[in-house]
N, C-alpha and C positions, 0 to 999 in steps of 0.2 A: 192324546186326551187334551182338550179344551180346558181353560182355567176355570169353567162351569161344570167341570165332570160330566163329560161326555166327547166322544171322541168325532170327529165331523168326517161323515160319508159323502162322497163327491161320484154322484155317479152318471154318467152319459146317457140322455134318450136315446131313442130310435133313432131320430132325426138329428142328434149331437149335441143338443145343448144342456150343457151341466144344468145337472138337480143336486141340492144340498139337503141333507137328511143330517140331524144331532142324534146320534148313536151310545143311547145311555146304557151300562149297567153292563154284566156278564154275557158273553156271548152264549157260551156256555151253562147251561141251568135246565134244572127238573121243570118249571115253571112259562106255560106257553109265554111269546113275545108279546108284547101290547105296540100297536100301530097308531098314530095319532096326526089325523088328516084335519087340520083346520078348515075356519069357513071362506070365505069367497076372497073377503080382503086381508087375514088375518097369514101369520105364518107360524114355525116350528116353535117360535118364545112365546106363543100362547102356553106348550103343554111341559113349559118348565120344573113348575113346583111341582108337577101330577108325576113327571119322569123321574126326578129325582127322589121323591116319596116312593113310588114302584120300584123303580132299579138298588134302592137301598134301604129296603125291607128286610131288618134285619133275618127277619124267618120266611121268607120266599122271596128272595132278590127278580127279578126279573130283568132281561134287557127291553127296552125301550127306543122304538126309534119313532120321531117329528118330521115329518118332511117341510119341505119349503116345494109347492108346487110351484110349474115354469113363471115366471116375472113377477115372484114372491120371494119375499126376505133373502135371500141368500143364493138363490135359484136364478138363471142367467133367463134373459127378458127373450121374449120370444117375438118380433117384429111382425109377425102373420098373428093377426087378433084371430083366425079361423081356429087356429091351434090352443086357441082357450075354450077346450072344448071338453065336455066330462069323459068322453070315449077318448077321447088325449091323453088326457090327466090321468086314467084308468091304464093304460098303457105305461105311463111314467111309473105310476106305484109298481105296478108287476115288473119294469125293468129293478126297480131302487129291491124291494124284495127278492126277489132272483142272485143280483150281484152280494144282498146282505146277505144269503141264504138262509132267507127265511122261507120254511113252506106253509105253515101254518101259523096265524099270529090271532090274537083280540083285537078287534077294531073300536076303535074311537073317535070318530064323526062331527063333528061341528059344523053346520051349516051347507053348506057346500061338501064338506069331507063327511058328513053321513049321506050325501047323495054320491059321492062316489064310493063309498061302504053298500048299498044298495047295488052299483056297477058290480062290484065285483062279487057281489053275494049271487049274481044272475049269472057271471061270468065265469068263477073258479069257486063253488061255493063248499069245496075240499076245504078252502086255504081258511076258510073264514069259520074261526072257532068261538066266537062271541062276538 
């Protein structure tokens, strides 16, 4: 656990290069996961207050995870600018949720990260419960 409460998910794409995800709140809980995909240039410390406020709700805790997409905040740079691609990036969340084991989560969008909310609502639209 991070001195910000939250514990930091490190997890490898397809292609190998670390993605970093802030992993807030109870793994465990009654309470579906909330997912939080910033916009184009922004990263996972956009959705601090918002994770921290959800994951420690005294009466519906939730876990919470921020990604850092590839050559964002925390997330290792990707040298092929082809690979900043939404079908990329769409690929990266289904690995980060897979190894989180989340199957089913709330999405949250900002710019860019509700167009990749829109990928996957096309793609896996099981997983996608708001």
């Amino acid at each position: 656990m991070a001195g910000d409460r939250y514990a930091e998910l490190v997890v490898s794409a397809a292609d190998g290069l670390r993605l970093f995800t802030r992993d807030y709140g109870p793994r465990a809980c009654d309470a579906l996961p909330v997912v939080c995909l910033p916009g184009l240039s922004r990263n996972s410390a956009d959705f601090h207050e918002l994770a921290l406020a959800l994951s420690g709700d005294p009466q519906r805790p939730r876990r919470v995870l921020a990604l850092d997409y590839r050559g964002r905040g925390r997330s290792e740079y990707d040298p092929d600018p082809r690979n900043y691609d939404i079908r990329i990036e769409l690929g990266d969340l289904l690995q980060v949720l897979t190894v989180a084991g989340v199957a089913e989560a709330i999405l949250i969008g900002t710019s860019r990260g509700g167009l990749i909310t829109m990928a996957l609502a096309a793609a896996r639209p099981a997983l996608l419960r708001g």
